[in-house]
N, C-alpha and C positions, 0 to 999 in steps of 0.2 A: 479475541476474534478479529478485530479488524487490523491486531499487528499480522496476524498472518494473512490475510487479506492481502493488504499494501505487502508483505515481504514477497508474497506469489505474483504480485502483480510488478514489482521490480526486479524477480528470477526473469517475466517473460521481457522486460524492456531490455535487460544487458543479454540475453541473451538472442533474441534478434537484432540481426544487425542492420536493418536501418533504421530502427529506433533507438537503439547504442549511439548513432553520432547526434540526437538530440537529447538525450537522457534528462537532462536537468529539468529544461519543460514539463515533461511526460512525468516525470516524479513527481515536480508540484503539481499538475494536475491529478493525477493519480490519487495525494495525497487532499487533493481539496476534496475532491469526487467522494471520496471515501466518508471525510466530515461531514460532506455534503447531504450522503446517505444516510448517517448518524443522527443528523436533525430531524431529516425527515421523518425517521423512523420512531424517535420521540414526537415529534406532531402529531403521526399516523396515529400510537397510543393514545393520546391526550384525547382527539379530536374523533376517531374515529372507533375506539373500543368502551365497554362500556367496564370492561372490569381489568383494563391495565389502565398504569396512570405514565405521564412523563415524567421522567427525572433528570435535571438539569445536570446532576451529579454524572448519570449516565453517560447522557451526551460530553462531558469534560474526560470522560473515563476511555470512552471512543477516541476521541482526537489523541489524545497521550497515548494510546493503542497505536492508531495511524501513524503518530509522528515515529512511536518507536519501530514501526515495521518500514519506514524510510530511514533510519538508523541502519536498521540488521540490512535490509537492502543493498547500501550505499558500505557498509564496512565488513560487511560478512559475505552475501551473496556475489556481492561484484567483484570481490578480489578472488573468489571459486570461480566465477566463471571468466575471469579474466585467463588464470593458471589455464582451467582447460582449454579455451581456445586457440592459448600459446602453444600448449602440450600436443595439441593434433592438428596445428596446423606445421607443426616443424616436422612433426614424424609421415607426414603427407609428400 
């Protein structure tokens, strides 16, 4: 869940372009934000429900999720949206 999260959320940074000339930033952030969520949402369980519990294992399960959706991000989505906006800006 949260690789694709972080993968959707790296489609919309290359593919706008004035968040494409900061990218790297916005990835780590992206990618914290996401962990970020991850915790919380294990606390929210722990602390605030009476019949889920937290699992540390979860939240580690999340981030290796995240990291791998700034993976796919960074070697899959960026070099698709790089081609296309080679592709239609030449033919323009």
């Amino acid at each position: 869940m949260y690789m694709g999260l972080v993968s959707i959320f790296c489609f919309d940074v290359y593919r706008s372009e004035w968040l494409s000339r900061h990218d790297g930033t916005i990835l780590l952030t992206g990618w914290f934000l996401a962990v970020l969520w991850g915790g919380m949402m294990e606390l929210f369980q722990k602390y605030f429900t009476e019949y889920r519990t937290a699992d540390w294992l979860d939240f580690l399960a999340n981030t290796i999720g995240a990291f791998a959706g700034i993976l796919v991000g960074v070697f899959i989505v960026q070099p698709i949206i790089k081609r296309y906006k080679r592709k239609h800006v030449v033919s323009q």
